[in-house]
ZATOR-742992 format. One record per atom (N, C-alpha, C, CB): residue in three letters; atom name; x, y, z. Coordinates in Angstrom, 2 decimals, m for minus. Glycine has a CB too. Example, Ala and Ser with C-alpha at 12.3 -4.5 7.8 and 13.67 -1.06 7.14 Angstrom:
# residues 2
R / ALA / N / 13.19 / m5.69 / 7.80
R / ALA / CA / 12.30 / m4.50 / 7.80
R / ALA / C / 13.20 / m3.30 / 7.80
R / ALA / CB / 11.31 / m4.47 / 9.05
R / SER / N / 12.85 / m2.25 / 7.08
R / SER / CA / 13.67 / m1.06 / 7.14
R / SER / C / 12.90 / 0.03 / 7.87
R / SER / CB / 14.08 / m0.60 / 5.72
***
This chain:
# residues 119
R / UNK / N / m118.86 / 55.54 / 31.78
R / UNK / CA / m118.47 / 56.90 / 32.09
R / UNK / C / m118.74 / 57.20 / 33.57
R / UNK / CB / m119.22 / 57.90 / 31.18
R / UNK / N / m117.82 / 57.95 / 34.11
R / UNK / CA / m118.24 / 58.32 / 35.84
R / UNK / C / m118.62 / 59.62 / 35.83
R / UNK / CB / m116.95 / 58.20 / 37.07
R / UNK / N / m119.30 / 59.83 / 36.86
R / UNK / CA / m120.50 / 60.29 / 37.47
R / UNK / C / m119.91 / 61.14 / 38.28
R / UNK / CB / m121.42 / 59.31 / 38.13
R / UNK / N / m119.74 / 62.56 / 38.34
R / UNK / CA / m119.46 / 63.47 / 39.49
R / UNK / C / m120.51 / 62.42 / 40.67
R / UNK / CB / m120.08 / 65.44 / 39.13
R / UNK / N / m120.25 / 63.03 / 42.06
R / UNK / CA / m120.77 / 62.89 / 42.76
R / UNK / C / m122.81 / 63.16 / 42.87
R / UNK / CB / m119.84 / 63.47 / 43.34
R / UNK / N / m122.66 / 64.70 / 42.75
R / UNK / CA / m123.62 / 65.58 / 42.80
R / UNK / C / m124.91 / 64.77 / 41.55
R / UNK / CB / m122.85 / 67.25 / 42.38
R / UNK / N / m124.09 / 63.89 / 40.44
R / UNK / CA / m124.87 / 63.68 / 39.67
R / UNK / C / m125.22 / 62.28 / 39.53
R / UNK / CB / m124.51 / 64.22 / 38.72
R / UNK / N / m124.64 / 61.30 / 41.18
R / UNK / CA / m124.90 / 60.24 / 41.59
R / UNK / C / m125.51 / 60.41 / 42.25
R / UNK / CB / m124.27 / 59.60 / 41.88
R / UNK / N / m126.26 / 61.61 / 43.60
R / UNK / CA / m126.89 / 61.70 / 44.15
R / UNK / C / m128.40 / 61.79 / 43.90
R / UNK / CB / m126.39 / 62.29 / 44.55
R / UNK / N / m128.48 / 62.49 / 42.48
R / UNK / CA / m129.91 / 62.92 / 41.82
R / UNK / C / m130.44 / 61.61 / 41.15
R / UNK / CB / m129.77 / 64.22 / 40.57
R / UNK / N / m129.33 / 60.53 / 40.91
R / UNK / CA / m129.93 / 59.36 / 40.39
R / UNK / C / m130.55 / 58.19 / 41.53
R / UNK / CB / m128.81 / 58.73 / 39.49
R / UNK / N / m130.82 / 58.32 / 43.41
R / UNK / CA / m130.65 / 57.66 / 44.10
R / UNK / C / m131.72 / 58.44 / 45.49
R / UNK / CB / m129.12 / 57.42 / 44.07
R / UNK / N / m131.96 / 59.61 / 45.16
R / UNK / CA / m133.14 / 60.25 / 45.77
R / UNK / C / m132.53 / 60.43 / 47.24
R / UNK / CB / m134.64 / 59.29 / 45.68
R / UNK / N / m130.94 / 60.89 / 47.09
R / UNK / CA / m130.46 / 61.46 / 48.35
R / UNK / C / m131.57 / 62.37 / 49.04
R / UNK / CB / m129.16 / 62.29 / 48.08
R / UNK / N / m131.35 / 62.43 / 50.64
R / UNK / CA / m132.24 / 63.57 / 51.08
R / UNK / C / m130.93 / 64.85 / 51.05
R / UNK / CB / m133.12 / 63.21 / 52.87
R / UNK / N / m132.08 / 65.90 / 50.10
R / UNK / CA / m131.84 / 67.58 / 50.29
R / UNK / C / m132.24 / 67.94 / 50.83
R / UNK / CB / m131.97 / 68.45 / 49.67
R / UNK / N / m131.28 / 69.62 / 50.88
R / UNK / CA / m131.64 / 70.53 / 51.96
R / UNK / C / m132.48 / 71.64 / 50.82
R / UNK / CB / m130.09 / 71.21 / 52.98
R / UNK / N / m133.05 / 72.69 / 51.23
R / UNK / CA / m133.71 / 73.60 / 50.44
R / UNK / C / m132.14 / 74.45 / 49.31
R / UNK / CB / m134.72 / 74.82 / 51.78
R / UNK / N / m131.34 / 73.96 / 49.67
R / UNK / CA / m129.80 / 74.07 / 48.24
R / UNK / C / m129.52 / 72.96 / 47.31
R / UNK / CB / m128.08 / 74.14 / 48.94
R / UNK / N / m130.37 / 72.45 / 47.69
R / UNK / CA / m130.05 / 70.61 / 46.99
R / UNK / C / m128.60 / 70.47 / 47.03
R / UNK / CB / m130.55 / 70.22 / 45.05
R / UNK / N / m128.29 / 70.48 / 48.76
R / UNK / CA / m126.91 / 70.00 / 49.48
R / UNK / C / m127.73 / 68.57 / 50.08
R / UNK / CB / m126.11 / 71.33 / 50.94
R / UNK / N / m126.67 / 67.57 / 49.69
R / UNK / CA / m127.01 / 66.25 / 50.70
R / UNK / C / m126.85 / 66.50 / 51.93
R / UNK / CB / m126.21 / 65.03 / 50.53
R / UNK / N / m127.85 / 66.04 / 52.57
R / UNK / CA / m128.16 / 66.58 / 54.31
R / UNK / C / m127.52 / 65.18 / 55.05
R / UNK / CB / m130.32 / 66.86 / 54.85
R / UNK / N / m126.90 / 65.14 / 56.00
R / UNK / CA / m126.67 / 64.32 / 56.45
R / UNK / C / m126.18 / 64.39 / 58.32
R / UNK / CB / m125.89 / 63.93 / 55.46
R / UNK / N / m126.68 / 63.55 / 58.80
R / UNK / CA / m127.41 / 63.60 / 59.88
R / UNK / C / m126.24 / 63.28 / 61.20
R / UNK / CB / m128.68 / 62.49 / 59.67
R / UNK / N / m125.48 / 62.58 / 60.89
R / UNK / CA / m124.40 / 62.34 / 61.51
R / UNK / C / m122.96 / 61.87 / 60.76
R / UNK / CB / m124.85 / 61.46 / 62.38
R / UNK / N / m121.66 / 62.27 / 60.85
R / UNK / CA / m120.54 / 61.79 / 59.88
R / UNK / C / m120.70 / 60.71 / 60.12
R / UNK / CB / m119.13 / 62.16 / 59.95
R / UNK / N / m121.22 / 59.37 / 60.30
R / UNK / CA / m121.07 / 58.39 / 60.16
R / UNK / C / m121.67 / 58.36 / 58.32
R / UNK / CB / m121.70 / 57.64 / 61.42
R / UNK / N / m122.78 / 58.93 / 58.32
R / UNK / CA / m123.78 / 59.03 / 56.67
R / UNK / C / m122.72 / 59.44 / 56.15
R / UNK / CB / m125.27 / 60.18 / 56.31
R / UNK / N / m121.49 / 60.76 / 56.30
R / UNK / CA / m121.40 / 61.20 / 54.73
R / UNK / C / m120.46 / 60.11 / 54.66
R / UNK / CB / m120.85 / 62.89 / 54.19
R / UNK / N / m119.31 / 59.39 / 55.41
R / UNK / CA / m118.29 / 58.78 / 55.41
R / UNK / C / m118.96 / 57.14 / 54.51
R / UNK / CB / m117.67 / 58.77 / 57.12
R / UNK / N / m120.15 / 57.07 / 54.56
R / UNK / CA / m120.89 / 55.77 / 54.01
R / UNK / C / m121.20 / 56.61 / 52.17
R / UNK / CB / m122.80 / 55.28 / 55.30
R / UNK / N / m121.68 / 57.57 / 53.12
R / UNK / CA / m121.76 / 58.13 / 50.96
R / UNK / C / m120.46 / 58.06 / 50.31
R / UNK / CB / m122.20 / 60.13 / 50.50
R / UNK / N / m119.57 / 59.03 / 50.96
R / UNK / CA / m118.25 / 58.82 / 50.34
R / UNK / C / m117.49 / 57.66 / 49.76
R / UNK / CB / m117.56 / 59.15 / 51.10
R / UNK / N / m117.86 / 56.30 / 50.39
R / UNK / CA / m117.01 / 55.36 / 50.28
R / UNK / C / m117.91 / 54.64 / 49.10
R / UNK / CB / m116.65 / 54.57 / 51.71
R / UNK / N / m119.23 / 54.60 / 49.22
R / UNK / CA / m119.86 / 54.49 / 47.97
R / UNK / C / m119.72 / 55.09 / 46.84
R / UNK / CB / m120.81 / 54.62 / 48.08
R / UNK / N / m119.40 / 56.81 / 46.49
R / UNK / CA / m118.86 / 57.29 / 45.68
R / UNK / C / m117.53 / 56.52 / 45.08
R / UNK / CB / m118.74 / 58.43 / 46.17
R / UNK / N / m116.57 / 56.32 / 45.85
R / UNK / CA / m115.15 / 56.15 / 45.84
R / UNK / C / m115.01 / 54.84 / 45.26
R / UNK / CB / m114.48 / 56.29 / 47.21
R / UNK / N / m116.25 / 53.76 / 46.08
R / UNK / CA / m116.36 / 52.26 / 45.11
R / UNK / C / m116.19 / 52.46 / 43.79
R / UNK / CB / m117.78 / 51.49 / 45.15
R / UNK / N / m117.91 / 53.85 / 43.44
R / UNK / CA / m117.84 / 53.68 / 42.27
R / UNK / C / m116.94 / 54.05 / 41.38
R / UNK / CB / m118.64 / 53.95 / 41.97
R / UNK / N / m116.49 / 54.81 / 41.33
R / UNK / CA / m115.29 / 55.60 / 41.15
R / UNK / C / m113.75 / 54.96 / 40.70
R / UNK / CB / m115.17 / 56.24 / 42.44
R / UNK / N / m113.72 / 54.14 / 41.70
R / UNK / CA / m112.81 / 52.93 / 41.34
R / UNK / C / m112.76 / 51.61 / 40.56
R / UNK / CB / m112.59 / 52.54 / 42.23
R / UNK / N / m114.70 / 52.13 / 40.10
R / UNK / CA / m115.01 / 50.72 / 38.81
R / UNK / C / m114.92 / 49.57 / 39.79
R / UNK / CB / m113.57 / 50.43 / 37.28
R / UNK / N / m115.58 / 49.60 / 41.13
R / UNK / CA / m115.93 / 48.27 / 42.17
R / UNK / C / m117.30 / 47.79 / 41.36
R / UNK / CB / m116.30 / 48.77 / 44.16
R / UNK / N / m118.00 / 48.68 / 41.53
R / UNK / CA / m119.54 / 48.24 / 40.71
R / UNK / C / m119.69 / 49.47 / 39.82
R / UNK / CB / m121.15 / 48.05 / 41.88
R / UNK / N / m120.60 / 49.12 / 39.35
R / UNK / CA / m121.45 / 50.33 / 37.80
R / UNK / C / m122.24 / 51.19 / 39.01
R / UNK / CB / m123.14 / 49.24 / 36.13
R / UNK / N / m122.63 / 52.21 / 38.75
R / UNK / CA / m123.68 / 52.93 / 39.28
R / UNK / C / m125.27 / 52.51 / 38.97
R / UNK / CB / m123.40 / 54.26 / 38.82
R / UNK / N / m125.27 / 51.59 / 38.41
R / UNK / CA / m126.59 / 50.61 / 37.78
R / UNK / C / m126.95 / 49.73 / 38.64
R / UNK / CB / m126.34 / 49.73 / 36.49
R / UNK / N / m125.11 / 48.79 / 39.18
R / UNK / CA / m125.76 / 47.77 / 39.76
R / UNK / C / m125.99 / 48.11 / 41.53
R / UNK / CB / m124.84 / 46.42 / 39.39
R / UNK / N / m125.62 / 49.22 / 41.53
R / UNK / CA / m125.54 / 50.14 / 42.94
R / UNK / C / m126.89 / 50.75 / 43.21
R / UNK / CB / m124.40 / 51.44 / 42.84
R / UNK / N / m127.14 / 51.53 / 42.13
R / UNK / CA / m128.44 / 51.76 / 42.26
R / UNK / C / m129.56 / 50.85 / 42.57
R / UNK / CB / m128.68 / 52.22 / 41.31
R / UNK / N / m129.48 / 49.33 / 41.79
R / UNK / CA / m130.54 / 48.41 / 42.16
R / UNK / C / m130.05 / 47.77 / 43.22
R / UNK / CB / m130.97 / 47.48 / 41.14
R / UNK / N / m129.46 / 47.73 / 43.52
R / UNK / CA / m128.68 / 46.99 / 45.14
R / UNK / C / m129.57 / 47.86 / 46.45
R / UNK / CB / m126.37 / 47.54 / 45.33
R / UNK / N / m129.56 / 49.12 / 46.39
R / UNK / CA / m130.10 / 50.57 / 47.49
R / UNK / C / m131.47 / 50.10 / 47.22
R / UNK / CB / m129.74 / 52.62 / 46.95
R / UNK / N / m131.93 / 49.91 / 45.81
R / UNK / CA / m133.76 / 49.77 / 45.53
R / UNK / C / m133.54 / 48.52 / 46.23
R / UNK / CB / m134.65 / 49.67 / 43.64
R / UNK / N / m133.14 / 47.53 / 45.96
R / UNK / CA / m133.64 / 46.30 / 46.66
R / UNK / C / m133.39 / 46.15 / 48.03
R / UNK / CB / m133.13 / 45.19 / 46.09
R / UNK / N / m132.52 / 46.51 / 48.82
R / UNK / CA / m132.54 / 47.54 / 50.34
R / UNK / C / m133.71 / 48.10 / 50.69
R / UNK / CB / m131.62 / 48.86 / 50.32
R / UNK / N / m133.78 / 49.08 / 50.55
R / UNK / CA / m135.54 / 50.10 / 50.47
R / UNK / C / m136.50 / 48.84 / 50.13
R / UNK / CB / m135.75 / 51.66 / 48.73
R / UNK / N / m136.78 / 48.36 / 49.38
R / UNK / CA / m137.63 / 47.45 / 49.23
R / UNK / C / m137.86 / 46.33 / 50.29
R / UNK / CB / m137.33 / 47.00 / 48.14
R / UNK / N / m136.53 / 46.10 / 50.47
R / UNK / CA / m136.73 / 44.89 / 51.73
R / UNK / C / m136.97 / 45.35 / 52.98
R / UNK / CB / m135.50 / 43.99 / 51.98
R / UNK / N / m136.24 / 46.43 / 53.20
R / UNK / CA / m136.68 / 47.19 / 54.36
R / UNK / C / m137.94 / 47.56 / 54.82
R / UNK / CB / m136.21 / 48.15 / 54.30
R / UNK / N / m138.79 / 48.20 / 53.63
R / UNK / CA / m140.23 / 48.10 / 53.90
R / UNK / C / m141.27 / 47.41 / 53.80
R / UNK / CB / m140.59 / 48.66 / 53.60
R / UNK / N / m140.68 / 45.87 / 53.17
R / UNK / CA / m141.44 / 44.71 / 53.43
R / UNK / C / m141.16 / 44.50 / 55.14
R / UNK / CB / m140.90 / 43.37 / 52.37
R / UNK / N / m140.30 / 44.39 / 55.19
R / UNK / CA / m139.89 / 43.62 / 56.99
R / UNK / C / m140.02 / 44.86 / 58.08
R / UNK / CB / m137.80 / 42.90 / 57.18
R / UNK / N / m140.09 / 46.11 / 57.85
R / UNK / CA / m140.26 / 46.65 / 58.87
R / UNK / C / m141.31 / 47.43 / 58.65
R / UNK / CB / m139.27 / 47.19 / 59.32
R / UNK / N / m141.59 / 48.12 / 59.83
R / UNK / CA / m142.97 / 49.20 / 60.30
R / UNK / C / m142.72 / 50.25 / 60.03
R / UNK / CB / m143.42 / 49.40 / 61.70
R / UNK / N / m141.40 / 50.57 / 60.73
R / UNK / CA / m141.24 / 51.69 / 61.06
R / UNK / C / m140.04 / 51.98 / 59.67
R / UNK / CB / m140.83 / 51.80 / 62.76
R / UNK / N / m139.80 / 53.25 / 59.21
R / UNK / CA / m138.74 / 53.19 / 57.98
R / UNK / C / m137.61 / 53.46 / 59.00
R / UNK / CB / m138.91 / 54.44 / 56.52
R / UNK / N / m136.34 / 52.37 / 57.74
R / UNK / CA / m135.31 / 52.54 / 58.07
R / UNK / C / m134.51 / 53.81 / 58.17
R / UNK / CB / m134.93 / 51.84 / 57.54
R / UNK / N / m132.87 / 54.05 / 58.90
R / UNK / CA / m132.62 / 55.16 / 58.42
R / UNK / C / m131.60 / 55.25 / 56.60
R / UNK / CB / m131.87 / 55.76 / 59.79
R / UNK / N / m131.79 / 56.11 / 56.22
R / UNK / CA / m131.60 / 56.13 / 54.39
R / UNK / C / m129.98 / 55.65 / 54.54
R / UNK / CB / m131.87 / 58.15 / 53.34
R / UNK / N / m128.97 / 55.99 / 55.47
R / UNK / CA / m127.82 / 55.72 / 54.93
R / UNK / C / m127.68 / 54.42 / 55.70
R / UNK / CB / m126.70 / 56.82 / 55.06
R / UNK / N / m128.31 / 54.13 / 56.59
R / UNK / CA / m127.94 / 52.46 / 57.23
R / UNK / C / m128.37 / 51.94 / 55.70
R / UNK / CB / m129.17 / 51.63 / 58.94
R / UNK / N / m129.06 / 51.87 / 55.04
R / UNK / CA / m129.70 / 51.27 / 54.04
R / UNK / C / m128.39 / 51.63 / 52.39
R / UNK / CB / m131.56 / 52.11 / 54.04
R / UNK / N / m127.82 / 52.54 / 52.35
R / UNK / CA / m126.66 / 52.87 / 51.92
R / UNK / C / m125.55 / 51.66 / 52.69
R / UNK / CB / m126.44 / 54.51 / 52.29
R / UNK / N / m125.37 / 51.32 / 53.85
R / UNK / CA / m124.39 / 50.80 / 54.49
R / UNK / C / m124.31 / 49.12 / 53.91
R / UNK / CB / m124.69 / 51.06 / 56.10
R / UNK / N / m126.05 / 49.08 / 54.20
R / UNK / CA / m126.30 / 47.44 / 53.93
R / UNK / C / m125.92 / 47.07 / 52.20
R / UNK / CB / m128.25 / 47.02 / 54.30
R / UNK / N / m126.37 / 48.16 / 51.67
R / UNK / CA / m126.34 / 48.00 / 49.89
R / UNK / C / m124.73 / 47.72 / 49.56
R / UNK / CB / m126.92 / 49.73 / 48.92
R / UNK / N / m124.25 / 48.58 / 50.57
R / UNK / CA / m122.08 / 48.76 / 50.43
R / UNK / C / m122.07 / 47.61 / 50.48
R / UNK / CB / m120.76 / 49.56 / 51.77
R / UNK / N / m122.49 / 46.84 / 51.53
R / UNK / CA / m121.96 / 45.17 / 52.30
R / UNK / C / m122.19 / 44.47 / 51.52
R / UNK / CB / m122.60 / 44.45 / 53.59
R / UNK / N / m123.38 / 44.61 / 50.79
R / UNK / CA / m123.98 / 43.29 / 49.65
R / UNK / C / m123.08 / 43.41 / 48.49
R / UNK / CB / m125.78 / 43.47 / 48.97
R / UNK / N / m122.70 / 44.63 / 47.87
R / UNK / CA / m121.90 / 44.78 / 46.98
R / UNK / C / m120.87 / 44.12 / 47.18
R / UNK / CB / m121.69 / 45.84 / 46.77
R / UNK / N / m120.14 / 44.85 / 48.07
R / UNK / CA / m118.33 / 44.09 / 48.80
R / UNK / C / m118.47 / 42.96 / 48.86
R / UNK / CB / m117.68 / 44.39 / 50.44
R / UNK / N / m119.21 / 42.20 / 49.37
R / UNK / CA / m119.45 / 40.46 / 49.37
R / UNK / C / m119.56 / 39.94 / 47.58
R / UNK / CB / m121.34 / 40.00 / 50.38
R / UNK / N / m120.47 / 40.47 / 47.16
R / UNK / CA / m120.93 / 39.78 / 45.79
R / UNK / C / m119.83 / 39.91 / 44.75
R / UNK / CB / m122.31 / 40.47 / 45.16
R / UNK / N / m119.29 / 40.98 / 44.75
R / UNK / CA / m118.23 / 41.52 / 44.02
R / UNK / C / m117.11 / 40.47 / 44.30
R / UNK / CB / m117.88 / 43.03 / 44.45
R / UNK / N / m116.89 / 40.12 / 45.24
R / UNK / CA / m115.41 / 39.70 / 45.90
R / UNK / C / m114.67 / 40.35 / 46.35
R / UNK / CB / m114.62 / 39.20 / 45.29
R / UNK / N / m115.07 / 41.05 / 47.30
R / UNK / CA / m114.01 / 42.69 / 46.86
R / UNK / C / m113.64 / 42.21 / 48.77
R / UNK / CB / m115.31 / 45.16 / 46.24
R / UNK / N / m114.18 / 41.03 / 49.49
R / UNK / CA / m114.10 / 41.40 / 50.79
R / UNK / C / m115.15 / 39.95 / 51.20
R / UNK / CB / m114.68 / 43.21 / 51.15
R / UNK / N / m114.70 / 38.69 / 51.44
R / UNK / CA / m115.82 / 38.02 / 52.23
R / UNK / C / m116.64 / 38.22 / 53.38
R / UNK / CB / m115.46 / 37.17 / 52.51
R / UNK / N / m117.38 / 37.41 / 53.48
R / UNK / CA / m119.00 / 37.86 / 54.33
R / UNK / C / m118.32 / 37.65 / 55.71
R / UNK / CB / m120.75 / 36.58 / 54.06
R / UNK / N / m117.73 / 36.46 / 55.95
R / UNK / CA / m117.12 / 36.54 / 57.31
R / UNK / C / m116.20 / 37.57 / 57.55
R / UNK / CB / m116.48 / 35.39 / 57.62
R / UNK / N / m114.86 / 37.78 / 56.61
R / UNK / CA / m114.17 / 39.11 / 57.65
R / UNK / C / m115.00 / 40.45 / 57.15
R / UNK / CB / m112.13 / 39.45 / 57.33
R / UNK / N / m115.67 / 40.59 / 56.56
R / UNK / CA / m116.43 / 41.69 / 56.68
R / UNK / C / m117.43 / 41.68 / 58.28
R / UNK / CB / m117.34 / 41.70 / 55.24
R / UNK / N / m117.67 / 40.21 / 58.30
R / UNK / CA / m118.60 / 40.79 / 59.93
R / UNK / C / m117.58 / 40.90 / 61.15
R / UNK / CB / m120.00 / 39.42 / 60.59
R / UNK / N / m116.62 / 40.05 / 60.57
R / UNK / CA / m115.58 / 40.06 / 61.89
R / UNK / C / m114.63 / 41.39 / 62.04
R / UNK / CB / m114.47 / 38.69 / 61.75
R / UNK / N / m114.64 / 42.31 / 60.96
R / UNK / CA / m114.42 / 43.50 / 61.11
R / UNK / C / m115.57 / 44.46 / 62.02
R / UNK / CB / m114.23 / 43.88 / 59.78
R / UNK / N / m116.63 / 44.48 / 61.04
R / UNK / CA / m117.98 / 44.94 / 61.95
R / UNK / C / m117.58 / 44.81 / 63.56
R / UNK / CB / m119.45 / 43.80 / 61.60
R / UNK / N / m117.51 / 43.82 / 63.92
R / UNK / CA / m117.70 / 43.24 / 65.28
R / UNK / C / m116.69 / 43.71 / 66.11
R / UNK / CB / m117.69 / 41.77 / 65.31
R / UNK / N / m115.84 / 44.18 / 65.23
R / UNK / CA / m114.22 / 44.24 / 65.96
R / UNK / C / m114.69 / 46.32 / 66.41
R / UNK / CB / m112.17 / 43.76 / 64.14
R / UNK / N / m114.72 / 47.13 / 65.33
R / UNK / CA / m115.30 / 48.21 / 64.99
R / UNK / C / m116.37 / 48.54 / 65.93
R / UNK / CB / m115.71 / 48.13 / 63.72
R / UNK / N / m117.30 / 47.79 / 66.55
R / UNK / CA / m118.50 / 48.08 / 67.48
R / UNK / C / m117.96 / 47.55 / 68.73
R / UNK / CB / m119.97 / 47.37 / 67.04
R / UNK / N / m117.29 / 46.50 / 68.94
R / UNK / CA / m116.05 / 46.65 / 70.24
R / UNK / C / m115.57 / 47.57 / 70.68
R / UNK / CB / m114.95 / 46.20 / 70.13
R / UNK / N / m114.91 / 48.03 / 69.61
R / UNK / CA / m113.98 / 49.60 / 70.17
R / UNK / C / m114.83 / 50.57 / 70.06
R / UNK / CB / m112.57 / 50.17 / 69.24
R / UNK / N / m115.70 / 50.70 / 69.77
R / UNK / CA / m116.52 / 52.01 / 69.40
R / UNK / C / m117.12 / 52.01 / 71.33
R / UNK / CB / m118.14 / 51.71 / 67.68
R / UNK / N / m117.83 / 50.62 / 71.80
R / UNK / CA / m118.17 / 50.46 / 73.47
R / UNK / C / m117.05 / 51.04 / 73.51
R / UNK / CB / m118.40 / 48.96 / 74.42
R / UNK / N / m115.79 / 50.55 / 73.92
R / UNK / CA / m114.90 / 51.03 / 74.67
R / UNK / C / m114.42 / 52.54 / 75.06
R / UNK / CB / m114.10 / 50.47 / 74.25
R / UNK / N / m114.64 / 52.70 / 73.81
R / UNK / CA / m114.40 / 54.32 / 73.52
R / UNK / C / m115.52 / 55.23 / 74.51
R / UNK / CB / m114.76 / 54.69 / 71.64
R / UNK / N / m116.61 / 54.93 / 74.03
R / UNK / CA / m117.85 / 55.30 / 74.68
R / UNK / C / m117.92 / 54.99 / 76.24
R / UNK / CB / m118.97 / 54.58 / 73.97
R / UNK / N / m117.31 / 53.87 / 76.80
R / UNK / CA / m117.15 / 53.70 / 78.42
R / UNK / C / m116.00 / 54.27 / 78.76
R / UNK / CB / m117.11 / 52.23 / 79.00
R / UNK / N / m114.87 / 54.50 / 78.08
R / UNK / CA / m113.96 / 55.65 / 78.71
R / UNK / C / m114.40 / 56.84 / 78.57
R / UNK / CB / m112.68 / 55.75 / 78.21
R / UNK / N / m115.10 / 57.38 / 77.86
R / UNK / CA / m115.47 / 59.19 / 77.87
R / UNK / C / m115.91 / 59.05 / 78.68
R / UNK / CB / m116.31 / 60.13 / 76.93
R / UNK / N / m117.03 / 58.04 / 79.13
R / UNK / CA / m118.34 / 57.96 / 80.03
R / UNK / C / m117.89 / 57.60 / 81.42
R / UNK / CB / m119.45 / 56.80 / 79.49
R / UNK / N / m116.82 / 57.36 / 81.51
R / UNK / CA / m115.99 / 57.16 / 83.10
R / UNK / C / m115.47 / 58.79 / 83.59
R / UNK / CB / m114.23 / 55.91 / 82.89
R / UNK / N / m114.71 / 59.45 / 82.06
R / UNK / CA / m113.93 / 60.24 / 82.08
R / UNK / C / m114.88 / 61.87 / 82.89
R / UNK / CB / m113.33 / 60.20 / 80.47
R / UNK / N / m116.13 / 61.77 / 82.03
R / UNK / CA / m117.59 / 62.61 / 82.36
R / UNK / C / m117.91 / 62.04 / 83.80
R / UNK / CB / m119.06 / 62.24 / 81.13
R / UNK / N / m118.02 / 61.35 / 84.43
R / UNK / CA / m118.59 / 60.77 / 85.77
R / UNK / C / m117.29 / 61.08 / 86.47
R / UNK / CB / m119.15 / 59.03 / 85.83
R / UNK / N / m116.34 / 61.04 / 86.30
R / UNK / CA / m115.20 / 61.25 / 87.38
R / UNK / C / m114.91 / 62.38 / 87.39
R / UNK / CB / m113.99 / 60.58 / 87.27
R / UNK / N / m114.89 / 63.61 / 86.52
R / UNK / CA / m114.46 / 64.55 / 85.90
R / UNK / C / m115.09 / 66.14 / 87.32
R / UNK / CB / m115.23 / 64.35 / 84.05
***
């Protein structure tokens, strides 16, 4: 059975606001929630095996680091492991997308940043 949104969030310890609205910090987060919704939604994975995918994220994250990660990079990494394991998308053009995506994202960022200095 699927899961409104609102009632995928309460199973996964989204951060709320004092409305228990998911807070989110920059559109890069909600566009990572969304597409996780939309996986599930589309019967890519169960909300079971999604859920333990994010715990084992969080978990690894605070074995290997000091400092805590941020909650939806950790949403991002759980998406990637899914899309790979699933078949839904191999590990290589998934990074060679990545790579392509943080290319243009510089570029973008050194033309505003020419556009602001010349301006």
């Amino acid at each position: 059975m699927k899961k409104s949104p609102s009632e995928l969030v309460a199973l996964v310890d989204a951060p709320l606001d004092e409305n228990n609205e998911v807070i989110f910090a920059n559109p890069w987060e909600a566009k990572a929630f969304a597409l996780v919704v939309q996986m599930h939604q589309e019967n890519r994975y169960t909300w079971k095996e999604w859920a333990n995918q994010l715990s084992h994220e969080i978990k690894e994250s605070n074995t290997l680091n000091e400092k805590e990660e941020d909650y939806y990079l950790l949403w991002l990494k759980a998406a990637e492991e899914l899309v790979v394991t699933k078949g839904l998308c191999a590990k290589d053009e998934l990074s060679s997308r990545k790579e392509s995506l943080l290319h243009t994202q510089e570029a973008l960022k050194e033309t505003a940043d020419h556009h602001h200095s010349t301006g």
